[in-house]
C-alpha positions in Angstrom: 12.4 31.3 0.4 12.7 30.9 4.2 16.3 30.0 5.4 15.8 26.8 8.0 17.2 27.3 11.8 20.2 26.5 12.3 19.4 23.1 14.2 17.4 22.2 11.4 20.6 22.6 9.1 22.8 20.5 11.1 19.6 17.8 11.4 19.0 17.5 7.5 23.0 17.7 7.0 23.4 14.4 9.0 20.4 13.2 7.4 21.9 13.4 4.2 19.3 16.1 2.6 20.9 17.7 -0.5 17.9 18.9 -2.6 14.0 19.0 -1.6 11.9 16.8 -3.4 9.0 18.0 -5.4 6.4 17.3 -2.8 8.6 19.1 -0.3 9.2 22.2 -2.4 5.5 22.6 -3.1 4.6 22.1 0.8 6.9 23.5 2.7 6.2 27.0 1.8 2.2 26.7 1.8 3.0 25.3 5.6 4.7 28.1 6.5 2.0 30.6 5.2 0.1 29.1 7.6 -2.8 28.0 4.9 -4.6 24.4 5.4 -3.8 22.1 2.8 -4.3 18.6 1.5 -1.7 16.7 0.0 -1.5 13.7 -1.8 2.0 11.9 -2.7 3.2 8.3 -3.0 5.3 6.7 -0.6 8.8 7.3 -0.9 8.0 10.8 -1.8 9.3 12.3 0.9 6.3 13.9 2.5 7.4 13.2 5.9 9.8 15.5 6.1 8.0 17.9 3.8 5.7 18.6 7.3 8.8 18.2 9.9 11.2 20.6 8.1 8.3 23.5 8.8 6.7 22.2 11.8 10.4 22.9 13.5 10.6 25.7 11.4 7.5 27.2 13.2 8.0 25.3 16.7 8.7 27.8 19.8 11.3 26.1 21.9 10.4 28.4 24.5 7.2 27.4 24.9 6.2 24.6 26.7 2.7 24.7 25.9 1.1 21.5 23.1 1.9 23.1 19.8 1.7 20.7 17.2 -0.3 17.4 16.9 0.3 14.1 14.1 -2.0 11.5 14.1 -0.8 8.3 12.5 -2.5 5.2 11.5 -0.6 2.1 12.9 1.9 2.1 15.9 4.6 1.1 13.4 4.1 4.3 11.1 3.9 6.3 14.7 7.0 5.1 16.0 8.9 5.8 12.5 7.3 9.2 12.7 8.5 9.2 16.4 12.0 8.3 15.7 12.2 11.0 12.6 10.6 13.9 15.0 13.1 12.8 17.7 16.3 13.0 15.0 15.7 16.9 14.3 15.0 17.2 18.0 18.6 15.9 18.6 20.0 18.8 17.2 18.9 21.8 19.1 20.6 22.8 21.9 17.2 23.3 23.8 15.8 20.5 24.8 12.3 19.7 22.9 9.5 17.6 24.6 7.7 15.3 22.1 6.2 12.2 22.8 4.0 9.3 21.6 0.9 8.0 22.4 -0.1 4.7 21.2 -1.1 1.3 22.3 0.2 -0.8 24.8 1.8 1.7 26.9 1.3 2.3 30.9 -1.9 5.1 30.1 -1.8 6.0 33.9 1.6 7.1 33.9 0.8 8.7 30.7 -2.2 10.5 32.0 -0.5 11.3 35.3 2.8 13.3 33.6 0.7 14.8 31.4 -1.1 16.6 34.4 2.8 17.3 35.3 3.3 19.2 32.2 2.4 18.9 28.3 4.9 18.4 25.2 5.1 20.5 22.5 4.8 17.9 20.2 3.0 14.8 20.0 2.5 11.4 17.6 -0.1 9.1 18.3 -2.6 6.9 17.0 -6.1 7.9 16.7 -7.5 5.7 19.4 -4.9 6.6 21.9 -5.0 10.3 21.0 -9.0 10.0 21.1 -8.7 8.1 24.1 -6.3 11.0 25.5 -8.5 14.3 24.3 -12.2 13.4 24.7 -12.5 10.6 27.4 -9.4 11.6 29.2 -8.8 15.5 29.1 -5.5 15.3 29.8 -4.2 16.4 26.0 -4.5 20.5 26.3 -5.6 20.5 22.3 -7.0 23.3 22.7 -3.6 25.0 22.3 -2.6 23.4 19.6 -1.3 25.4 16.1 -1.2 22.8 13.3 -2.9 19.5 13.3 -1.4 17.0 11.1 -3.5 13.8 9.7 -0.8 11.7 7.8 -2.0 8.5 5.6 -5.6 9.6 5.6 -6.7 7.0 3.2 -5.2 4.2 5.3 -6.8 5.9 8.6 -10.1 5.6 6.5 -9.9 1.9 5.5 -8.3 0.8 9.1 -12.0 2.6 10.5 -10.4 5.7 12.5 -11.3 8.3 11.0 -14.0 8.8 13.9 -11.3 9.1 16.3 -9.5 11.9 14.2 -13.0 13.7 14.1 -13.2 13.6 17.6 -10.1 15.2 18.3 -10.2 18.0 15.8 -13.5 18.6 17.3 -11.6 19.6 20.7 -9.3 22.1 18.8 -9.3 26.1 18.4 -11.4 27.1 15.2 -8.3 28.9 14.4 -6.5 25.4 13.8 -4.0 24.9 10.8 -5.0 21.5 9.8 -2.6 19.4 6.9 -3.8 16.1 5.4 -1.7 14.0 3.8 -2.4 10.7 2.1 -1.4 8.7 -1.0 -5.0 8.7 -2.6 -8.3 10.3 -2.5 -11.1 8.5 -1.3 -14.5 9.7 -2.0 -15.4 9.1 1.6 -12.8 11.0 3.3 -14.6 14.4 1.6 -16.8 15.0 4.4 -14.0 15.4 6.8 -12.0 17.9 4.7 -15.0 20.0 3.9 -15.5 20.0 7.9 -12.4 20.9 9.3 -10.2 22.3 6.1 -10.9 26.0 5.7 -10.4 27.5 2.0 -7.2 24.2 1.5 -4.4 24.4 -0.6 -4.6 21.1 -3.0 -1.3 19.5 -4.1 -1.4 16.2 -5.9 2.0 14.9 -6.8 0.3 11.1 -7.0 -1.1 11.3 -10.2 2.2 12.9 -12.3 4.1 9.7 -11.6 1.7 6.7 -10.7 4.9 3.9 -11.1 8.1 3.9 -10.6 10.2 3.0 -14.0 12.6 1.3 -11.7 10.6 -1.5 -11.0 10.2 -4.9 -13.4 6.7 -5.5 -13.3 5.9 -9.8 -13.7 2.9 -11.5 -14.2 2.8 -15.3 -13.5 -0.2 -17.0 -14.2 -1.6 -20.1 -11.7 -3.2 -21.7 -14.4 -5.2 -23.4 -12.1 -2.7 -24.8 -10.0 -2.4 -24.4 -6.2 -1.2 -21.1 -5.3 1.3 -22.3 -3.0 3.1 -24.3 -5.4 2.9 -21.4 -8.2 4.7 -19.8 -5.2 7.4 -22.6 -4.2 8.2 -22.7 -8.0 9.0 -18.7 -8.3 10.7 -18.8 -5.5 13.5 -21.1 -7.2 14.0 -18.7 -9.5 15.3 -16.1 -7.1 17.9 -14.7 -4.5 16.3 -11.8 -3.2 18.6 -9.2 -1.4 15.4 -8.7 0.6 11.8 -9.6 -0.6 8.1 -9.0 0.8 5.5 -11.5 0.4 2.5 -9.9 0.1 -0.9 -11.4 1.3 -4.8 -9.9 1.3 -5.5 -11.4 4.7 -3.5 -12.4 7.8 -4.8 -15.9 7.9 -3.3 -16.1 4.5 -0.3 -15.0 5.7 0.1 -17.1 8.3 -0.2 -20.2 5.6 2.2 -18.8 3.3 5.0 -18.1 6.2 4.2 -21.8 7.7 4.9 -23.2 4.0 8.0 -21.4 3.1 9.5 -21.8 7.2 8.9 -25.7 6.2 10.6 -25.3 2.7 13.6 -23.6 5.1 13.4 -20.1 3.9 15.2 -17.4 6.4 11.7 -15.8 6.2 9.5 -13.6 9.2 5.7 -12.8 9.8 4.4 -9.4 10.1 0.5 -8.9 10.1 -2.5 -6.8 12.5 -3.0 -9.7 14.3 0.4 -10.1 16.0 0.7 -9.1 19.5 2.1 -5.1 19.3 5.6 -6.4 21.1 6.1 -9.4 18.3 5.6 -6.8 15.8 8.2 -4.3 16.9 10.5 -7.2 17.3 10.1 -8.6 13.7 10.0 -4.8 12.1 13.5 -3.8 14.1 14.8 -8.2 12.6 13.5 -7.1 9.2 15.9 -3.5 10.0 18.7 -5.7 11.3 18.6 -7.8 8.1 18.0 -10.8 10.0 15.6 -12.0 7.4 15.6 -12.6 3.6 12.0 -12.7 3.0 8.8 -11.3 5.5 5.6 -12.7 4.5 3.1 -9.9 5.2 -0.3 -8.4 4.9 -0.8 -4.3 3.7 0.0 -3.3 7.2 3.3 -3.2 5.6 2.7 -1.6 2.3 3.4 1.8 2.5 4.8 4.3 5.0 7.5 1.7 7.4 10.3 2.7 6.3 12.5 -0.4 4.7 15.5 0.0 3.0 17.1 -2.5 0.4 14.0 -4.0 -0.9 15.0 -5.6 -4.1 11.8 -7.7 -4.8 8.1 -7.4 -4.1 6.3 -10.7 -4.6 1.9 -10.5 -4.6 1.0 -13.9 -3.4 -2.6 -12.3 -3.9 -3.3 -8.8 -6.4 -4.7 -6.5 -3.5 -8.4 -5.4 -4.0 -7.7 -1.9 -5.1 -5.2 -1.5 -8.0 -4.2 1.8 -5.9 -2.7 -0.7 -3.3 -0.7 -2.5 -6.0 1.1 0.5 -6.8 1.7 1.0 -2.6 2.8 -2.9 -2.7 5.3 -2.6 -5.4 6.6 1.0 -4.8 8.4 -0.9 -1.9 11.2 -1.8 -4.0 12.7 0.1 -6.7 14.1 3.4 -4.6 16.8 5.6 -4.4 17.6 4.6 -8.2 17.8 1.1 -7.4 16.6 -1.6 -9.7 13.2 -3.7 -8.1 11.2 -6.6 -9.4 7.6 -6.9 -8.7 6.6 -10.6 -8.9 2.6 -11.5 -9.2 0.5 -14.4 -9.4 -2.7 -13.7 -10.9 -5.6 -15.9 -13.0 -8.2 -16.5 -15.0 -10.6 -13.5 -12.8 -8.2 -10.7 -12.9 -8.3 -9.6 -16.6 -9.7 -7.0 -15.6 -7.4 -5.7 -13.0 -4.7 -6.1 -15.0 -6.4 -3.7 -18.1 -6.9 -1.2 -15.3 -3.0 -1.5 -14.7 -2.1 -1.3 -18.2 -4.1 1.6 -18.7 -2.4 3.7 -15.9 1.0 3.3 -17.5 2.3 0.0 -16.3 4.7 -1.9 -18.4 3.7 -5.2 -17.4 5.6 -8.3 -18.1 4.2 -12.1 -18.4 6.2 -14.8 -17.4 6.2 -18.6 -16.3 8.6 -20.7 -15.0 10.7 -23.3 -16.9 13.5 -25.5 -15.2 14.3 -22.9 -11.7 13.5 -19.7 -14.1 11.5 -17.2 -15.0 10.9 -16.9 -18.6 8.9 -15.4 -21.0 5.6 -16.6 -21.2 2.2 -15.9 -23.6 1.1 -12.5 -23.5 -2.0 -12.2 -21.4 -4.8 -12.0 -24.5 -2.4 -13.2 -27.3 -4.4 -16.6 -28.2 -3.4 -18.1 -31.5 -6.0 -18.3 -33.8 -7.9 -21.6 -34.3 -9.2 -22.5 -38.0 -11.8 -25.2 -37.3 -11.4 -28.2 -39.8 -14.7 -28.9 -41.3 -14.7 -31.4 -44.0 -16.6 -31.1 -47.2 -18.5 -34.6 -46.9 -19.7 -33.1 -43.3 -21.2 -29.7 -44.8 -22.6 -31.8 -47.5 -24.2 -34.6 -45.4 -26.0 -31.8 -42.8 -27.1 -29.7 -46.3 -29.1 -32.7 -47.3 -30.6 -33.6 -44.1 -34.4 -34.1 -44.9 -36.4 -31.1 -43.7 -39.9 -32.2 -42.5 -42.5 -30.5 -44.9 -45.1 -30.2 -42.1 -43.7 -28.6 -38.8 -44.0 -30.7 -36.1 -43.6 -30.1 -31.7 -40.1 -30.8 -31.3 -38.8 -30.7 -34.9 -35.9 -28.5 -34.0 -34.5 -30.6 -31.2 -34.7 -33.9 -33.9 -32.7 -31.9 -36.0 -29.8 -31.1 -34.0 -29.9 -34.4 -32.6 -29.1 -36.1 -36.3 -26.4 -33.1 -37.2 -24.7 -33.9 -33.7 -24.5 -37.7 -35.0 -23.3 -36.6 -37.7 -20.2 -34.1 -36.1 -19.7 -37.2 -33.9 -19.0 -39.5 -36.6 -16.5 -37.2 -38.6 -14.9 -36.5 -35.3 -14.8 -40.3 -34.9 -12.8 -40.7 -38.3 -10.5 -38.2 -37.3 -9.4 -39.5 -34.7 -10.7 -37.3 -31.8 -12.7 -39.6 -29.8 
């Protein structure tokens, strides 16, 4: 095993790195090999740093030529990456240019120091980068040792996977390209058989698919209006912090407005928010200026949020695989989390297909401001039906016509419904 430079020490020491987690033990030396590899690990695995601690490892302060290259999905995971990148940085004694490209930034001063000179490492969203490389030539990619796609799935569903194609297009042939992402997606496939020569494959996903930490509850709507099902759980708890999580951000925007009116200390975070109102409520939600943030999948894996102690799915996500993204939120560092969901009548289904991947899940209802135990999804007591003797008897000696007649049948039924109807009468059920 390698030993890490010095300035990579004194980085993880601050950090507070004391042993490598199993994704990073299994990575960092395939990086270092210099082999092309596709990895996929949950969040909170520590894969982030499993592709810094080698990429500084391999980084030549000395040269100030574009080295290494990490596309990201979303400004907010870019700018975490960013700030990460930046932290090692901090500790060598030689300065080290990195810097990020995404949106809403001045792209003519951008374009114009970048014909000044080129950093050696750079973050950036796949438009921006795209925008950068092909339209732009101002990116020198062509130099560039190891190309790094993190949260490929997610680039897949958010539609810019394109863009990375385009820019890994630009690069040497020679290229060490890493891909890392929480899932598989058929669809990603053609990329990585395109651009990953003879890849090392390292799935840590699938060992571990749940955290044990996490309380997993199912409360059923029963056909009752969501956002009351909602205002009643919420009586039931004092979240240190909590996530409300919606499918869409029109959604979301209903659920914040409801609990802001029920006076909740509560913040919005969703795509459609203008870039600078979304910076502002992540670095609130950092500050602990809120208790709850109502938001949409945006926010369901890779921000890093500490102190998360309950996840709450106003709506089950689409894809089971994003429930376990949701819910792995909460629960780290050894902490307790509870994972609240409202679910109904349709999602039997779902809720097998979460069952049979492990998950203990939990059924409960609320009774007087608490969450209690409620019927186990499935368990239905079993109904005898009462039929009385006299009614058997009086249907076995209906008269059967002794020629068959059009429309015999339908007489037939008719008289044995009068007759049901007027035991049911004498029972009282009408």
């Amino acid at each position: 095993m390698f030993e890490y430079k010095k300035y990579v020490n004194s980085a993880l020491e601050k950090i507070g790195f004391k042993d490598l987690t199993e994704v990073q033990e299994k990575v960092i030396p395939v990086i270092m090999e210099g082999r092309d590899m596709m990895v996929t690990s949950e969040t909170g695995s520590g894969k982030t740093h499993a592709f810094l601690i080698p990429l500084f490892q391999k980084l030549s302060e000395d040269d100030k030529n574009l080295q290494f290259l990490i596309s990201s999905p979303t400004r907010e995971l870019a700018e975490q990456l960013f700030a990460f990148t930046k932290q090692i940085a901090g500790f060598c004694e030689k300065p080290i240019d990195i810097r990020l490209y995404s949106g809403g930034t001045d792209r003519l001063d951008e374009i114009a120091r970048l014909k000044k000179s080129q950093p050696q490492i750079v973050i950036g969203t796949p438009g921006k980068l795209k925008d950068l490389v092909v339209k732009e030539n101002a990116l020198d990619v062509h130099l560039v040792k190891t190309y790094i796609v993190d949260e490929a799935d997610m680039t897949l569903d958010e539609g810019f996977l394109e863009d990375v194609d385009y820019v890994a297009a630009k690069m040497s042939p020679q290229l060490q390209t890493l891909v890392f992402s929480a899932t598989l997606p058929e669809k990603i496939q053609p990329f990585l058989r395109k651009y990953l020569k003879n890849p090392v494959f390292i799935d840590i996903a699938s060992k571990n698919r749940t955290n044990q930490n996490i309380a997993h509850y199912f409360v059923k709507t029963k056909n009752h209006p969501r956002e009351e099902v909602l205002k009643s759980i919420l009586k039931t708890i004092n979240p240190y912090f909590a996530i409300v999580f919606c499918n869409k951000k029109e959604t979301a925007d209903l659920v914040f407005q409801l609990m802001e009116a029920e006076h909740y200390n509560v913040g919005l975070l969703h795509g459609g928010l203008e870039a600078r109102k979304r910076k502002q409520v992540i670095n609130n939600v950092r500050d602990l200026k809120y208790q709850y943030l109502v938001a949409t999948d945006l926010l369901s894996r890779g921000i890093d949020i500490p102190n998360i102690s309950h996840i709450i799915n106003y709506e089950l996500p689409t894809d089971w695989e994003f429930y376990v993204h949701r819910t792995g939120r909460t629960g780290r560092m050894d902490a307790d989390g509870i994972a609240i969901s409202l679910y109904d009548y349709d999602n039997d289904d779902y809720l097998n297909m979460l069952e049979d991947r492990g998950l203990k899940t939990e059924y409960k209802e609320v009774s007087n401001d608490q969450l209690v135990d409620g019927k186990i999804r499935g368990e239905r007591t079993k109904r005898v039906k009462f039929v009385p003797e006299a009614q058997k008897k009086a249907i076995r000696v209906l008269p059967k016509p002794k020629d068959v007649k059009p429309g015999y049948k339908k007489k037939y039924q008719e008289k044995v419904g009068e007759i049901k109807e007027k035991f049911a009468k004498k029972r009282g059920k009408y």
